[in-house]
VOTOR-152614 format. One line per 3 residues: number of its first residue (from 1); their letters; for each residue x, y, z of C-alpha. Coordinates in Angstrom, 1 decimal, always signed. Example, Ala and Ser with C-alpha at 12.3 -4.5 7.8 and 13.67 -1.06 7.14 Angstrom:
<dolos>
1> AS> +12.3:-4.5:+7.8 | +13.7:-1.1:+7.1
</dolos>
This chain:
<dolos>
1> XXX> +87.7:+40.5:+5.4 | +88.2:+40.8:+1.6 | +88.7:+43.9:+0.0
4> XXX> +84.4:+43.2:-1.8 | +83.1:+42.4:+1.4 | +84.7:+45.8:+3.1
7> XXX> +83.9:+47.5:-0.1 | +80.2:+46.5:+0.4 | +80.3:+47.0:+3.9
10> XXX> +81.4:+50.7:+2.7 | +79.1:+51.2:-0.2 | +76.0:+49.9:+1.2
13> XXX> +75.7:+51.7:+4.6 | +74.6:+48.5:+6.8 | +72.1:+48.6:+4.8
16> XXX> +69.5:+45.3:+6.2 | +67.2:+43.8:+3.3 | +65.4:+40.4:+2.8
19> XXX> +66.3:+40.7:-0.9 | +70.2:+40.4:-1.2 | +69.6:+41.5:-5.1
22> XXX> +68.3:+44.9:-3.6 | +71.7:+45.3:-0.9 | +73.8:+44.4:-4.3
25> XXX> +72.2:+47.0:-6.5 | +72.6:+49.2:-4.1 | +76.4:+48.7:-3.8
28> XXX> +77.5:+48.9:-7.2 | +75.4:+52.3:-7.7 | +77.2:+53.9:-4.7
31> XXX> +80.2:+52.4:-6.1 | +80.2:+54.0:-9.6 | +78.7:+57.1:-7.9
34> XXX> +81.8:+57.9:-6.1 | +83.4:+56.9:-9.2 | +82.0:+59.9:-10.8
37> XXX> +82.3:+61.7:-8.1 | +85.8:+61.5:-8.2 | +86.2:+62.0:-12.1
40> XXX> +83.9:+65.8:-11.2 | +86.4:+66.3:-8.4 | +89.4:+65.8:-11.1
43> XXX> +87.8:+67.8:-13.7 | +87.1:+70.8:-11.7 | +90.2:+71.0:-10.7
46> XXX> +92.0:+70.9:-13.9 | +89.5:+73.0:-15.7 | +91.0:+75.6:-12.0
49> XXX> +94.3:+75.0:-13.0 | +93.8:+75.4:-16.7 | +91.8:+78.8:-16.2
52> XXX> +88.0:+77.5:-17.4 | +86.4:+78.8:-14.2 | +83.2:+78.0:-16.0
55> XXX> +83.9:+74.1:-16.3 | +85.2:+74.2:-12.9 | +82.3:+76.0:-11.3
58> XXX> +80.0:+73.2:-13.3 | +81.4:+70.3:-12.3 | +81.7:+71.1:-8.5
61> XXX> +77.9:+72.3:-8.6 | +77.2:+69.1:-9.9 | +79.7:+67.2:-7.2
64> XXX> +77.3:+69.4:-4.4 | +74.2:+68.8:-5.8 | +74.9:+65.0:-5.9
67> XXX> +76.5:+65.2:-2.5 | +72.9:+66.9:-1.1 | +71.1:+64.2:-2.8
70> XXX> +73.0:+61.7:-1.4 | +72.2:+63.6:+2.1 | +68.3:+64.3:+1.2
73> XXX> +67.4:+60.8:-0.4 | +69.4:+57.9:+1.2 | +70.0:+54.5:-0.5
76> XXX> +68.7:+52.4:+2.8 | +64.9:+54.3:+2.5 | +64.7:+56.4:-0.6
79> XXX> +66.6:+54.7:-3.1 | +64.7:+55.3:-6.3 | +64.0:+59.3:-5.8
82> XXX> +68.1:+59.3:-5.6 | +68.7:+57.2:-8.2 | +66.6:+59.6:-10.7
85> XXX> +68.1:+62.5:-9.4 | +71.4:+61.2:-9.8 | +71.6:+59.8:-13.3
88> XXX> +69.7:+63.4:-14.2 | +73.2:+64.6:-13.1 | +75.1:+62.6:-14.5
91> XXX> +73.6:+63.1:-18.0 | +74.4:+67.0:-18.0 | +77.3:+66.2:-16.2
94> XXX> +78.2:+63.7:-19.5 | +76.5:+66.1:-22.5 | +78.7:+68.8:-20.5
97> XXX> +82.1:+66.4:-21.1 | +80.9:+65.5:-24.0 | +80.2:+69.1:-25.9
100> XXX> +83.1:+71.0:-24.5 | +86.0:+67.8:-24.4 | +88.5:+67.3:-26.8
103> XXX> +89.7:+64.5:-29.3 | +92.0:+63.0:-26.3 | +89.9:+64.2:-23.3
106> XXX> +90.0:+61.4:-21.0 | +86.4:+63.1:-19.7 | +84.8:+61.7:-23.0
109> XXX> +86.4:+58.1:-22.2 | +84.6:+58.4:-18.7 | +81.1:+58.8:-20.7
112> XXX> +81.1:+55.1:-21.4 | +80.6:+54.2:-17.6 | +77.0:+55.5:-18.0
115> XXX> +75.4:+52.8:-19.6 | +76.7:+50.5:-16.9 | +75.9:+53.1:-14.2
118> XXX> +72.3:+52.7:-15.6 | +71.7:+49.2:-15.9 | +73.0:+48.7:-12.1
121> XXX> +70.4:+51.9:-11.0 | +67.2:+50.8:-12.8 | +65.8:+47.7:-14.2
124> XXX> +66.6:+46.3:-17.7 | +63.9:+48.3:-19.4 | +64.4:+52.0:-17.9
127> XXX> +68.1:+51.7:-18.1 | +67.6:+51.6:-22.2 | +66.0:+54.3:-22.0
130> XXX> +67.9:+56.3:-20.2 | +71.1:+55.6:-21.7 | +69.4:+56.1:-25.4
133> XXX> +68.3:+59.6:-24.0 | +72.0:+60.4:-22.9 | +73.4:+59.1:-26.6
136> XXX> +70.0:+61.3:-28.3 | +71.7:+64.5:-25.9 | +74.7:+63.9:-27.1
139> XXX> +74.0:+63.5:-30.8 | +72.0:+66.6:-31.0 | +74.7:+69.1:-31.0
142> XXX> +75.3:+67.8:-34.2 | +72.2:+68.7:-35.4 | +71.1:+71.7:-33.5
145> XXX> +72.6:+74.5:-33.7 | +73.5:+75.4:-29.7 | +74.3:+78.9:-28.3
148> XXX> +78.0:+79.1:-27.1 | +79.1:+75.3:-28.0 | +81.4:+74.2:-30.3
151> XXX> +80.8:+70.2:-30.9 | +84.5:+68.4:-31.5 | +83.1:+67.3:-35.5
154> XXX> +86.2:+64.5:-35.6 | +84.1:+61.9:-37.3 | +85.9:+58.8:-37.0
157> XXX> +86.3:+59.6:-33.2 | +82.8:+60.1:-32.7 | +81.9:+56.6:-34.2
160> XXX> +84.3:+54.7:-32.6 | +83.0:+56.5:-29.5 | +79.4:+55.8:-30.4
163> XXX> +80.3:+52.3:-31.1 | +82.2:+51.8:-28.3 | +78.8:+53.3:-25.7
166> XXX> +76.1:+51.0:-27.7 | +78.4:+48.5:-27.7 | +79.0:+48.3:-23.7
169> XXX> +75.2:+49.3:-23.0 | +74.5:+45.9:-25.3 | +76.6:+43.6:-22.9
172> XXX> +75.9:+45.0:-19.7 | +72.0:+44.4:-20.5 | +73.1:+41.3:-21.7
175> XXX> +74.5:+40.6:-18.6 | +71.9:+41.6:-16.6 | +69.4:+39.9:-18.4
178> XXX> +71.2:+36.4:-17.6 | +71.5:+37.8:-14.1 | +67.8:+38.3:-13.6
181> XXX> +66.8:+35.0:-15.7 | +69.1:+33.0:-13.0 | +67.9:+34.7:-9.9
184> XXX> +64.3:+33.5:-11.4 | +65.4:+30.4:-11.8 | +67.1:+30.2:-8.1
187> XXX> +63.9:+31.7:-6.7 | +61.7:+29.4:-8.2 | +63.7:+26.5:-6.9
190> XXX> +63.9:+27.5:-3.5 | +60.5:+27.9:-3.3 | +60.3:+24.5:-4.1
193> XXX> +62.7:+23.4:-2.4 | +60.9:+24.9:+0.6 | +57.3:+23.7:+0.0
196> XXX> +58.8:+20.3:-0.3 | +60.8:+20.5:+3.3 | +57.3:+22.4:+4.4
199> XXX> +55.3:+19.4:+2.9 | +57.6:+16.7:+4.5 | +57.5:+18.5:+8.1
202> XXX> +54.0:+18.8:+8.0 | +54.1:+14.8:+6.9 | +56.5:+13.7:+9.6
205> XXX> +54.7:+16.1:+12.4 | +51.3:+14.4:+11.5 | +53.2:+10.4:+11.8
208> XXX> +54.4:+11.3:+15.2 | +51.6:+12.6:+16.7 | +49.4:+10.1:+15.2
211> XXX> +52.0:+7.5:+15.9 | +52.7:+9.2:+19.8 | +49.2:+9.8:+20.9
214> XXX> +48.1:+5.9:+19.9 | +52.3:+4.6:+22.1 | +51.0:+6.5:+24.7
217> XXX> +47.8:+5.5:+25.2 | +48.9:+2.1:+24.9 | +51.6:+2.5:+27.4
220> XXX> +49.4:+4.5:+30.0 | +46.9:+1.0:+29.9 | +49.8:-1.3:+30.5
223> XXX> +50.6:+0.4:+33.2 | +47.0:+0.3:+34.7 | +46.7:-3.1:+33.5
226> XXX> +50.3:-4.1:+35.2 | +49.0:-2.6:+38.8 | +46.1:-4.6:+38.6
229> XXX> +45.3:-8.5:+40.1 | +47.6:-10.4:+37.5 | +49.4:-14.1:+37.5
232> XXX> +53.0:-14.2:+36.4 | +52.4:-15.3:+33.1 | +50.1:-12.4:+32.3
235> XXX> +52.7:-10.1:+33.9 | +55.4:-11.4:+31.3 | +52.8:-10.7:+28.4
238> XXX> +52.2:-7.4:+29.7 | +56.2:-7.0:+29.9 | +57.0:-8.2:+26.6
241> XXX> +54.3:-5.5:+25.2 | +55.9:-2.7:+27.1 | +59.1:-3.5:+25.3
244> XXX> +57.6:-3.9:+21.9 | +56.2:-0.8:+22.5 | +59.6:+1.3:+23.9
247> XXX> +61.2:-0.3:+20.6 | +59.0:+1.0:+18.5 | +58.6:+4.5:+20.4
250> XXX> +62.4:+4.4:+19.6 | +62.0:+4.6:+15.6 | +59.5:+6.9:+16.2
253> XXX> +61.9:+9.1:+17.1 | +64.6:+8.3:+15.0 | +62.0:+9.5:+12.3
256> XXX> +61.5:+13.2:+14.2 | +65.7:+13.5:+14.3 | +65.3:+13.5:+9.9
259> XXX> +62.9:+16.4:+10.5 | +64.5:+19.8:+12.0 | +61.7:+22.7:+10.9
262> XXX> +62.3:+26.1:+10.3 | +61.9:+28.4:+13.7 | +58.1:+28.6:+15.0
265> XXX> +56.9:+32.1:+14.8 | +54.2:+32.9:+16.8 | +51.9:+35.8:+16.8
268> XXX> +52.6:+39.0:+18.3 | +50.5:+39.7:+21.3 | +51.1:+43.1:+22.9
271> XXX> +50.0:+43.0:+26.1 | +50.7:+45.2:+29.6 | +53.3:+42.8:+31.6
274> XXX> +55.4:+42.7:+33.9 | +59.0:+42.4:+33.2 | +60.5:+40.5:+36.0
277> XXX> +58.1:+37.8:+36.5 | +58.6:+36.6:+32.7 | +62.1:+37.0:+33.4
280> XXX> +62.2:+35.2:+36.5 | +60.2:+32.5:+35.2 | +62.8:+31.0:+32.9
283> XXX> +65.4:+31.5:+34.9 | +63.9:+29.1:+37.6 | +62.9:+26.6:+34.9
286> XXX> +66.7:+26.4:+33.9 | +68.1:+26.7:+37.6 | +66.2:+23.6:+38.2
289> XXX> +67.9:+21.5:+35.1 | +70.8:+23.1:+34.7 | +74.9:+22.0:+36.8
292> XXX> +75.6:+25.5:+36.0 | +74.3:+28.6:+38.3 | +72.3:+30.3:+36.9
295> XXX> +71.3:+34.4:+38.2 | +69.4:+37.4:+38.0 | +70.5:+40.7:+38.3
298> XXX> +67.5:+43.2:+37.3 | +67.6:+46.4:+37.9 | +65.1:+48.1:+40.6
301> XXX> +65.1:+51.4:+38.0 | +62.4:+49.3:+36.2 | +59.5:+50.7:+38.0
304> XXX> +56.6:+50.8:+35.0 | +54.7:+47.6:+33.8 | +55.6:+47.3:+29.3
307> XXX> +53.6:+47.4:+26.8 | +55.0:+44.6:+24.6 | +55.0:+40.8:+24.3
310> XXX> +56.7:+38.4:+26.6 | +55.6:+35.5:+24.9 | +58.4:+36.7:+21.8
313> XXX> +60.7:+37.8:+25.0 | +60.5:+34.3:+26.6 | +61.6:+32.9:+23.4
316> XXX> +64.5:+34.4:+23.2 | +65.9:+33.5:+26.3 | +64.9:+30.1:+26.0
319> XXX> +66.1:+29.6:+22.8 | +69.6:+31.7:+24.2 | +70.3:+29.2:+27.5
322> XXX> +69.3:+26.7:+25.2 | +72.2:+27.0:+22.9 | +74.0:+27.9:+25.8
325> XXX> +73.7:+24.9:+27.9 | +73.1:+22.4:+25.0 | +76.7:+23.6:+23.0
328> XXX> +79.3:+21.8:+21.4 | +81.8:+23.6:+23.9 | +84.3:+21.7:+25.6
331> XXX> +83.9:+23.8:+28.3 | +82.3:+23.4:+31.8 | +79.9:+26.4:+32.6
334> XXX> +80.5:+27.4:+35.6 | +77.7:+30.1:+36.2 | +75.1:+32.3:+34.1
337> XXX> +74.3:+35.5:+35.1 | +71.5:+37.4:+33.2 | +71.5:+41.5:+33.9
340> XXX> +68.5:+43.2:+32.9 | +69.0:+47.2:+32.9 | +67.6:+50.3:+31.4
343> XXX> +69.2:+51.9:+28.2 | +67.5:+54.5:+27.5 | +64.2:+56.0:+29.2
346> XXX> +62.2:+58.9:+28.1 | +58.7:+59.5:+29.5 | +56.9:+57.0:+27.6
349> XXX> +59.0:+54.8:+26.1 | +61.7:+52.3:+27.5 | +64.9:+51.0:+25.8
352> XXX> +66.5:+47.5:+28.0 | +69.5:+45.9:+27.5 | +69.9:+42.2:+28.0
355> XXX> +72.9:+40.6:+28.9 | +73.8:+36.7:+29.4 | +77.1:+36.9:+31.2
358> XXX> +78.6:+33.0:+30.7 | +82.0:+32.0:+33.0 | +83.7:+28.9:+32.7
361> XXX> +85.2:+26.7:+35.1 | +88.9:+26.5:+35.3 | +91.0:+23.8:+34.1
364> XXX> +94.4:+23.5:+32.1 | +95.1:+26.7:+31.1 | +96.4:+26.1:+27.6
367> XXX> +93.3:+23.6:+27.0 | +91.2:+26.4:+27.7 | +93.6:+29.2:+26.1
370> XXX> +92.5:+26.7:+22.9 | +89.3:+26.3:+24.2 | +88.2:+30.0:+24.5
373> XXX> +89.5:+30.8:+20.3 | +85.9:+29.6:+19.7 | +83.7:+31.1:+21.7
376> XXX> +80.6:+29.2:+22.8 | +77.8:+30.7:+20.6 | +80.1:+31.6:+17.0
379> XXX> +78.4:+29.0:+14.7 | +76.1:+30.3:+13.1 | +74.3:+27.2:+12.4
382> XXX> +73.6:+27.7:+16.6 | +72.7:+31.4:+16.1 | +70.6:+32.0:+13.5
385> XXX> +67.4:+31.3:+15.1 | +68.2:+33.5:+18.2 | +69.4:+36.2:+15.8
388> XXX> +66.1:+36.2:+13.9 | +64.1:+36.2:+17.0 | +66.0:+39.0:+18.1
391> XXX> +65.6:+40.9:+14.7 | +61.8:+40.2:+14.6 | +61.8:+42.2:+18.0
394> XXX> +63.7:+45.0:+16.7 | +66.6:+44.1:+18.0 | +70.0:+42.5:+17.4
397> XXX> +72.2:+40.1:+18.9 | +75.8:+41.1:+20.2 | +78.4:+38.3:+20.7
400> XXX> +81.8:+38.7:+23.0 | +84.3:+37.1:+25.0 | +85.8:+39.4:+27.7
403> XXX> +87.7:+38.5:+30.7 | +86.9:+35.0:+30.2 | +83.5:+35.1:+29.5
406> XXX> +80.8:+34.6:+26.6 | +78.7:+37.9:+26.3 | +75.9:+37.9:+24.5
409> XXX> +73.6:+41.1:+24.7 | +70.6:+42.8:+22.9 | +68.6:+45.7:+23.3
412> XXX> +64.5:+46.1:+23.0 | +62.6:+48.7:+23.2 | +59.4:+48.8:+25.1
415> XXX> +56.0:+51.4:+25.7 | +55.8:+52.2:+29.5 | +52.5:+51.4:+30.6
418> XXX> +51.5:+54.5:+32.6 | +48.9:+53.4:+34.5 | +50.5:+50.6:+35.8
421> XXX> +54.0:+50.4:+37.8 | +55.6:+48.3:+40.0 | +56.7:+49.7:+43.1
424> XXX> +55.9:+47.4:+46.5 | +58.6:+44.3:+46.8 | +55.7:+42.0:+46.6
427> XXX> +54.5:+43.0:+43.5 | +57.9:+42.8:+41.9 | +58.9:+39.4:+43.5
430> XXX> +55.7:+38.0:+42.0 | +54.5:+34.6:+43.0 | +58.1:+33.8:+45.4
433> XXX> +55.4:+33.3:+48.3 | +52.3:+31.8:+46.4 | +50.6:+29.1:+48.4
436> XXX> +51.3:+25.0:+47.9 | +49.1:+22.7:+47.0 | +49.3:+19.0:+47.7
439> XXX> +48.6:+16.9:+44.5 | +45.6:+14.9:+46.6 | +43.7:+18.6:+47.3
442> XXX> +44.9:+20.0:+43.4 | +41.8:+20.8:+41.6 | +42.8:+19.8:+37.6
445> XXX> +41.5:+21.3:+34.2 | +42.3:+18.4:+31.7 | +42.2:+19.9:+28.2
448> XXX> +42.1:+16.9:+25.7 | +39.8:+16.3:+22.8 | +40.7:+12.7:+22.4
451> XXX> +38.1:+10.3:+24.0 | +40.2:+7.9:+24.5 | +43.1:+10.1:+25.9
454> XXX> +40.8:+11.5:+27.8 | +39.4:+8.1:+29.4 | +43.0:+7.2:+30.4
457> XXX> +44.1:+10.0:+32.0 | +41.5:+10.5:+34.1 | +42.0:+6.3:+35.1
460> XXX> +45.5:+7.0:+35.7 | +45.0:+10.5:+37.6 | +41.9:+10.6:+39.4
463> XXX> +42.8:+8.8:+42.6 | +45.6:+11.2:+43.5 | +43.6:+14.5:+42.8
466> XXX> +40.5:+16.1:+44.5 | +38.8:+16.6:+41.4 | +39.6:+16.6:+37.1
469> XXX> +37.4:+19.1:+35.2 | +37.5:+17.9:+31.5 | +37.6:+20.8:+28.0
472> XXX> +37.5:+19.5:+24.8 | +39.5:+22.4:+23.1 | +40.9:+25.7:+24.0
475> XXX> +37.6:+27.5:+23.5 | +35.5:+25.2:+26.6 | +39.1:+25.4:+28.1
478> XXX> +38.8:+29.5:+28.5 | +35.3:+29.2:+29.8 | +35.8:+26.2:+32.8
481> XXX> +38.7:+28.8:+33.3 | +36.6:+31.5:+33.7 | +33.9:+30.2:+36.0
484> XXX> +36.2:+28.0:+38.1 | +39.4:+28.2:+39.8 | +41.9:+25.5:+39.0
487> XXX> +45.2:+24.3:+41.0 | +46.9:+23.3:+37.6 | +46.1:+22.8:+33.9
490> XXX> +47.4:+19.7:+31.8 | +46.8:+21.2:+28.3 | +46.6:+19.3:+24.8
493> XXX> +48.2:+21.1:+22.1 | +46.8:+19.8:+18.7 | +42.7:+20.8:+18.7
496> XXX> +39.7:+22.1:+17.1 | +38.5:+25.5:+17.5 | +41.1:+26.6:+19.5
499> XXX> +44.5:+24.8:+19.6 | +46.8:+24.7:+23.2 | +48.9:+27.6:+22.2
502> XXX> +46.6:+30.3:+21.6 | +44.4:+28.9:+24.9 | +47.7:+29.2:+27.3
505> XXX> +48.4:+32.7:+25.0 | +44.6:+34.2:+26.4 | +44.8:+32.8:+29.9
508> XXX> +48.5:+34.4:+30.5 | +46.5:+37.7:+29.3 | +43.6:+37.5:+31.1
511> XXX> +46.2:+36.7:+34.2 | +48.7:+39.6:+33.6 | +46.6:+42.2:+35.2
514> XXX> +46.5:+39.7:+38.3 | +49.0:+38.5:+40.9 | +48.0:+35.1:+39.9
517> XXX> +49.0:+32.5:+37.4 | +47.7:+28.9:+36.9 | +50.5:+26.5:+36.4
520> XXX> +50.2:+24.9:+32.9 | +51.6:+21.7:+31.9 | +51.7:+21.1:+28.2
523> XXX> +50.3:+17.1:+27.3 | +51.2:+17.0:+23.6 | +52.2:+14.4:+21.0
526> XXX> +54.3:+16.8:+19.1 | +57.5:+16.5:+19.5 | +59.6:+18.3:+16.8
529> XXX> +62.6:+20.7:+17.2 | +61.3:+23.7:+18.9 | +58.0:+22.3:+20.2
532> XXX> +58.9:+22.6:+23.6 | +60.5:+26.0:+22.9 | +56.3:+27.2:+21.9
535> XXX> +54.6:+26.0:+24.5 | +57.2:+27.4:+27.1 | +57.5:+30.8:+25.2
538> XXX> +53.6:+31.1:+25.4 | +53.9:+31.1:+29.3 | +53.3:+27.3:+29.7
541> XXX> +55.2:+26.2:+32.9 | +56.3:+22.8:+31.8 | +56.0:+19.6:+29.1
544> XXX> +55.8:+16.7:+28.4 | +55.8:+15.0:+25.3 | +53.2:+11.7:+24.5
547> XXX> +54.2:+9.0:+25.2 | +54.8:+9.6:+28.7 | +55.0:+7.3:+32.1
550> XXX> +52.2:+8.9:+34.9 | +54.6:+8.8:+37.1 | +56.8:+11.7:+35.5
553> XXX> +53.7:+13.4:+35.2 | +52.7:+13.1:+38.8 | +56.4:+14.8:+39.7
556> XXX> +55.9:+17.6:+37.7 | +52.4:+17.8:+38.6 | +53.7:+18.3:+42.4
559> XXX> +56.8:+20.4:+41.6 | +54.9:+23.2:+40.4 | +51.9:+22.9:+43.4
562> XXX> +54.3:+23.0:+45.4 | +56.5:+26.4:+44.5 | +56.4:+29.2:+42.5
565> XX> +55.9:+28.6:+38.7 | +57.2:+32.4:+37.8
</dolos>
């Protein structure tokens, strides 16, 4: 760490802000304010030593009263209430220097720090000002008579002095003039940078699904076409346009690698949940695709349902085990244990930590001496996204390697809901013993507003289900919901009205004050980085991306009638 980067760790008091012009403003006031600080500190005591108890009682009323406003109005929340108050004290501080100094004092040399102590506190416009005022208080005791002061009248002095202040508060606004024209300039051109990377996402999402939703429909017929009464010659055609089409599904998705969008935020919905269910759930969607073990350790303290959103929770964790899992690391996982425990309780609110506990297997000890000097979540390229999503919680992410393992833990705080807790092992091992359901007896909810897609998956579905209800959108999706039960849901994500997100976002609510949940398999042609990551987050149990073979369908279909999908 360089001596500027502990310097503004110092001066700026961990102070978080979107704006990094704000956090450096901040900095260099604190900065020059202990600056003066310490010239008031040096002056009282030499006016002590020298016997002016009135000079020294000044300047160390002025030290306290900028120490209490320091106290009282704080840079991180009330910076511009102690900014006024502290340039107000540093211009009597200054006249003060400046009226009772002498010809060498080193006092009246300090006095030229206050135009740049200005132009760093306040924008271009007030700093003039303010610095004029201070030269106008200084001037005056030329010109009015004052009570008690004698002004030092050395009148080359006080030009070169004068020259010397306007002269300085000229190149620092200057200065920051140039500063503030650039970081126009900058801002202007990452907003168009970013409405151009917006505009070309928003292009290449639109090709693939338009692109993915016509492969797949055209994939799903050869199939039906391929299992129907054909010669051999007709079977070679329908081969050859299988192929064609698997080649061309190929640069499809070399197009989608160009495009990686910024992370998909996604509404807040604060809702009463339970905690170890949403948990649970993606812990058993990992243990299922993962080498490495993957466990739970939650603590039985957690006795309330929270007030709070487990869509945003779920995202964390899956975007955590998916950097986890999906690393660069040399290393072989071994096992992942995630503790959930209490923090903090009082009787209406809950504070939880979260901990992902990551051990290695072991192997040639000074290959994985080298190995373990770069830990498996330090780029930050991998972290940002699970640092903001942890940060948009309220939260932040803590990184360490201990004993051999990658820790990584935050903390999130949640409302108790009080009228709701859970306290029989049933209830808090939610859905462990839910009921199968054979695919051939599954009563299906097929959410699609493509005709055609519609058409095919019911050809390619309906002889190994009991029965497929159809929804055209989200909304007609909620009401078939509400009137009817339903085994599983294959959900489209892209539709009018109401899209597949928010739909899966309102059944999970309606469900939370249940001990039910409807598996949910999201059928969508968008397949973009962090796709998957939404319709999982929202409390969808599974998906797969168009174009996809029936028969991988089928297998998740039965995987989740068959156990528990939380």
């Amino acid at each position: 760490m360089n001596l500027i980067t502990l310097l503004k760790k110092i001066f700026t008091s961990n102070l978080v802000s979107d704006n990094e012009k704000n956090i450096d403003r901040v900095f260099i006031f604190n900065l020059l304010l202990s600056l003066f600080f310490l010239f008031w500190v040096a002056s009282g005591i030499r006016h002590f030593i020298n016997g002016d108890t009135v000079s020294s009682y000044f300047y160390s009323s002025v030290l306290v009263l900028s120490i209490l406003t320091v106290v009282a109005f704080p840079s991180k929340t009330k910076y511009d209430k102690g900014a006024l108050v502290s340039v107000i004290l540093v211009d009597l501080a200054s006249a003060y220097s400046f009226w009772f100094g002498t010809t060498v004092s080193y006092s009246w040399i300090f006095i030229l720090f206050f135009p740049v102590f200005a132009v760093q506190v306040f924008e271009k416009r007030k700093s003039i000002v303010h610095s004029l005022l201070l030269a106008l208080i200084l001037l005056s005791g030329h010109f009015i008579p004052l009570p008690g002061i004698v002004i030092n009248t050395d009148l080359s002095y006080n030009i070169y002095f004068f020259t010397a202040y306007f002269l300085i508060l000229l190149i620092f606004y200057i200065l920051e003039d140039l500063r503030a024209t650039e970081v126009i300039e900058m801002q202007d051109k990452l907003k168009l940078s970013s409405l151009e990377f917006k505009q070309k996402d928003e292009f290449i999402s639109n090709l693939s699904h338009q692109l993915r939703t016509s492969l797949n429909n055209i994939i799903l017929v050869n199939n039906l076409i391929f299992k129907s009464s054909l010669n051999k010659n007709q079977k070679e055609l329908i081969d050859t346009l299988r192929a064609s089409t698997n080649n061309l599904l190929e640069a499809v998705d070399k197009i989608v690698d160009f495009s990686q969008p910024e992370l998909v935020k996604i509404k807040d919905s604060l809702i009463s949940f339970n905690l170890l269910p949403a948990i649970k759930s993606i812990v058993n969607l990992y243990s299922n695709k993962s080498q490495a073990n993957i466990s739970l350790e939650f603590s039985p303290n957690i006795q309330n349902f929270l007030i709070g959103d487990p869509i945003k929770l779920k995202q964390i964790f899956l975007n955590l085990l998916q950097n986890i899992l999906y690393s660069n690391s040399k290393r072989v996982i071994n096992e992942i244990v995630i503790k959930v425990y209490p923090e903090k309780e009082t009787k209406a609110d809950l504070k939880i930590i979260f901990t992902i506990e990551v051990s290695f297997k072991l192997s040639d000890p000074i290959s994985l001496k080298k190995e373990a000097e770069t830990h498996i979540l330090d780029s930050d390229q991998t972290n940002i996204n699970s640092k903001k999503l942890i940060s948009y919680s309220g939260g932040f992410l803590i990184i360490d390697h201990k004993d051999g393992l990658d820790i990584l833990s935050f903390v999130l705080g949640f409302q108790k809901d009080l009228s709701r807790r859970v306290e029989d092992v049933s209830e808090r091992l939610l859905f462990d013993e839910s009921e199968s359901v054979s695919l051939i007896d599954a009563n299906v909810l097929l959410v699609e507003d493509n005709l055609i897609n519609q058409k095919i998956v019911l050809l390619s579905l309906k002889s190994m289900v009991k029965n497929i209800d159809l929804a055209c959108n989200g909304k007609e999706a909620l009401e078939k919901f509400g009137t009817s039960k339903y085994d599983i849901i294959l959900m489209d994500i892209q539709m009018p009205v109401m899209d597949g997100i928010v739909a899966t976002k309102k059944i999970r609510e309606i469900e939370s004050s249940t001990n039910l949940q409807t598996p949910i398999i999201a059928i969508t042609a968008n397949a973009l980085a962090g796709d998957r990551e939404s319709c999982l987050a929202v409390g969808m149990n599974d998906y797969i991306s168009k174009p996809f073979q029936v028969d991988i369908l089928v297998q998740k279909m039965k995987a989740l009638l068959s156990k528990s999908t939380e």
